[in-house]
C-alpha positions in Angstrom: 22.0 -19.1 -3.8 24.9 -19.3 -6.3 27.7 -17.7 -4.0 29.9 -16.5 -6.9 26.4 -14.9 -8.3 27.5 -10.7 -8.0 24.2 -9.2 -8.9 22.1 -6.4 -7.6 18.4 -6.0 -7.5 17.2 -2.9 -6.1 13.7 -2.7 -5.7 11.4 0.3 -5.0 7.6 -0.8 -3.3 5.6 1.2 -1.6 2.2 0.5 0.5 0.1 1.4 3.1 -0.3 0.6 7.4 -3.4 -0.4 7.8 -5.9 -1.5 11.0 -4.4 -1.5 14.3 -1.0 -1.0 13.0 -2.0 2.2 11.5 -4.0 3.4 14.8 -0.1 2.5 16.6 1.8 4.0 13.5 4.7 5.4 15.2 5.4 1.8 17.1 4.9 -0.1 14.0 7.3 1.9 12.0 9.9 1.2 15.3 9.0 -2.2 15.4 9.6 -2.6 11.3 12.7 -0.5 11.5 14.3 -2.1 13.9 13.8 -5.3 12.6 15.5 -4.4 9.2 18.3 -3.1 11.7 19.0 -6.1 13.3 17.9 -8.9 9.8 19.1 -6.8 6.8 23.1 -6.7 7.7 23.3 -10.8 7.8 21.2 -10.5 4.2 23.3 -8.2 2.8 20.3 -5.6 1.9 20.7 -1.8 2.5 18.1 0.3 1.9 15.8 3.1 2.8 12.4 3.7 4.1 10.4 6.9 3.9 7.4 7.4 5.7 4.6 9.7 6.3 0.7 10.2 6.9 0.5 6.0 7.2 2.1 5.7 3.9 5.6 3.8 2.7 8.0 4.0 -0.2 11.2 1.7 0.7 14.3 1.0 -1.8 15.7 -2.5 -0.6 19.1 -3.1 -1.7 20.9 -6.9 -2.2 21.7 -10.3 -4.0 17.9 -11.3 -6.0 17.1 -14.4 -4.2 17.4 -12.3 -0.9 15.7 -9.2 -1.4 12.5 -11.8 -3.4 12.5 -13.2 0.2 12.5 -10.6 1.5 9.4 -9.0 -0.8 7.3 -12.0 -0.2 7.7 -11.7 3.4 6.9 -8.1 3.2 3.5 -8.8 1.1 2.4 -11.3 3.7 3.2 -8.9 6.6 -0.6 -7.8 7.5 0.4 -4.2 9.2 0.8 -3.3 4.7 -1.9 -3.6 2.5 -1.7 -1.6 -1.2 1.6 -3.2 -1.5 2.9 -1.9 -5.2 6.2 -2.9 -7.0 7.6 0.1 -8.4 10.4 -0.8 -9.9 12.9 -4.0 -10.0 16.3 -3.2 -11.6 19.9 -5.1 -11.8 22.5 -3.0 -10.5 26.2 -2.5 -9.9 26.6 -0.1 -7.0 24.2 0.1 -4.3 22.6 3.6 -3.8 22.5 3.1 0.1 25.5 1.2 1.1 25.5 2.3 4.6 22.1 1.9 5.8 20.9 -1.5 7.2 17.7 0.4 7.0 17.8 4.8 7.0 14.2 5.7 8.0 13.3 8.9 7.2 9.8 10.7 7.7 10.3 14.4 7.0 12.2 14.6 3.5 12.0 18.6 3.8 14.9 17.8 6.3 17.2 15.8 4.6 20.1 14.8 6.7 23.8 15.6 5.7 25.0 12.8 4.5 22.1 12.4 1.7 22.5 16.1 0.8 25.6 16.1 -1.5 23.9 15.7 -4.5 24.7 11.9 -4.9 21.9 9.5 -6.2 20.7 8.9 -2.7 19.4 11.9 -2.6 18.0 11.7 -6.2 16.4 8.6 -5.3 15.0 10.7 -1.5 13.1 12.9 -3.8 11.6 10.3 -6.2 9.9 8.6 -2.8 8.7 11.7 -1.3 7.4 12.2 -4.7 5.4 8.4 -4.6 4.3 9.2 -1.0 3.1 13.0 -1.7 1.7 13.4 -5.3 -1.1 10.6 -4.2 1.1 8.1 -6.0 -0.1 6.0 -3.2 -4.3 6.2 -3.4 -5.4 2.9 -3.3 
């Protein structure tokens, strides 16, 4: 990857647990989050993932080549099936720039720091929107 190269992508995918990750869907989502914890700071991506009733809607934040990695790993993972692109978009400011990974599963609760208004929160509401308007059916 071009070092000098600036860009953003910020990507918004959503998808389902499926199997025996969605009969241990609490752990999974522990085992998934904390892995984005402890990966996504040395890949540069920031990012969110909202979660409910064994369904997903993440926003992954970084350089293109990383966060393509990054997708193709995430298609291949077999705990996800229904795996939908959303959106892809080059950007200059990240939306999230202080989560590794925020995990958030009850948006009527939104916690203080995305509740000022900002486009984190705008971008909060659009998920819960993909997860609970059946945006998700399969």
């Amino acid at each position: 990857m071009d070092s000098g190269d600036r860009r953003l992508h910020r990507v918004i995918y959503t998808s389902r647990l499926h199997g025996e990750a969605l009969a241990t869907e609490e752990e999974t989502v522990a085992r998934i989050v904390d892995s984005a914890r402890r990966n996504n700071p040395r890949r540069g991506v920031t990012g969110v993932l909202v979660h409910g009733k064994g369904a997903f809607a993440q926003v992954l934040e970084g350089r293109p080549l990383v966060v393509r990695g990054l997708l193709a790993v995430i298609q291949r993972d077999t705990r996800h099936t229904a795996m939908r692109i959303v959106e892809v978009e080059v950007v200059e400011d990240r939306i999230f720039p202080a989560w590794s990974m925020a995990l958030l599963r009850d948006l009527d609760q939104v916690p203080p720091e995305f509740a000022d208004g900002n486009a984190s929160l705008l971008m909060l509401m659009r998920l819960r929107a993909l997860i609970h308007t059946g945006a998700l059916s399969t």
